[in-house]
C-alpha positions as CSV (number, residue, x, y, z in Angstrom):
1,X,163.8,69.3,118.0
2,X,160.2,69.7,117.8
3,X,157.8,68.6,120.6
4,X,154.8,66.2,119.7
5,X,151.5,68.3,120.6
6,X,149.8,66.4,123.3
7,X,146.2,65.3,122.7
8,X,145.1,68.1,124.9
9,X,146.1,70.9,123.1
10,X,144.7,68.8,119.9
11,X,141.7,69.0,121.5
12,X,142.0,72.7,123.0
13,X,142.8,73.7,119.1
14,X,139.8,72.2,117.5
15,X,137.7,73.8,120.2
16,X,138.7,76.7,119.2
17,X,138.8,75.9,115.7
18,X,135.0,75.1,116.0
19,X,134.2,78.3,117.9
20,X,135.5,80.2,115.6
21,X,133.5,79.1,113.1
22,X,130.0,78.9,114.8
23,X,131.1,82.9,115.4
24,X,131.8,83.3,111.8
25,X,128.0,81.4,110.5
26,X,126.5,83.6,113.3
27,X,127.8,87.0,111.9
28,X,127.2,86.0,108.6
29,X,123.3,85.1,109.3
30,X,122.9,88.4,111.1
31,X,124.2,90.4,108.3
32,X,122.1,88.8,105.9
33,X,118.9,88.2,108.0
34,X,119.4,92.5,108.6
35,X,119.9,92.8,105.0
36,X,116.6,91.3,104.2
37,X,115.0,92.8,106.7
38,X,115.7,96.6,105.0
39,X,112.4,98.2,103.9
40,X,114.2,98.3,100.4
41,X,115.8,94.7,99.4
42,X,119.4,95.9,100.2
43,X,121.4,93.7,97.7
44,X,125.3,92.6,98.5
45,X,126.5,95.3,96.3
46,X,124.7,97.8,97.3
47,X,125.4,97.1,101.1
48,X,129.3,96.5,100.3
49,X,128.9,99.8,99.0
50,X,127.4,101.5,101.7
51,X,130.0,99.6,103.8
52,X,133.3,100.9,101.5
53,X,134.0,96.7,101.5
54,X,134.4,94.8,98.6
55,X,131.0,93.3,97.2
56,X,133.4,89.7,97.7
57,X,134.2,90.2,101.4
58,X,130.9,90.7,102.0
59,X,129.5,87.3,99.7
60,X,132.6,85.4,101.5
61,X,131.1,86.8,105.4
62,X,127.8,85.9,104.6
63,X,129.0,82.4,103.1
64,X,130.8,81.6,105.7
65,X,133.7,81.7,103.9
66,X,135.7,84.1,105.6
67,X,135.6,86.2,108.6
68,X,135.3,90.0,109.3
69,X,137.6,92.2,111.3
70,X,135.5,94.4,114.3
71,X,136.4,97.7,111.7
72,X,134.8,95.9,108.8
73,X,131.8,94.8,111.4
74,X,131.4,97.8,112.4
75,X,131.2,99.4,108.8
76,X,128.5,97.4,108.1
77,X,126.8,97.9,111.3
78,X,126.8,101.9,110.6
79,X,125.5,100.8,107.3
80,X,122.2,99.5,108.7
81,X,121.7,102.7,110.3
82,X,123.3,101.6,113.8
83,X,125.2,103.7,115.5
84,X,128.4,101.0,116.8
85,X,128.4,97.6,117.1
């Protein structure tokens, strides 16, 4: 028998839910705000690249369509030129 979820954990779940997604539009605004900010226009591809990530991970982080494991964060911050995240 399965047991109803109580409106708490409801609650407790879309919390969580919504956190998770203001980290994931946060991430994804940094990585391309940085990528603009690169003396050269750094294009997706060209980042992705430099990052050894598919150019489509990196459209779907900064489209908030998907987020990025801390490897795959840390790729890309080594690919700005930062040492670790």
């Amino acid at each position: 028998m399965v047991k109803a979820k109580s409106r708490i954990d409801i609650d407790i779940e879309r919390v969580i839910v919504e956190r998770e997604r203001l980290v994931r539009r946060a991430i994804s605004d940094l990585i391309r705000t940085q990528r603009k900010r690169q003396p050269a226009l750094l294009t997706q591809e060209s980042l992705a690249g430099l990052s050894d990530i598919s150019y489509e991970h990196l459209n779907h982080i900064e489209n908030h369509k998907s987020s990025a494991s801390l490897e795959v964060l840390d790729r890309i911050a080594r690919a700005f030129g930062f040492d670790r995240l």
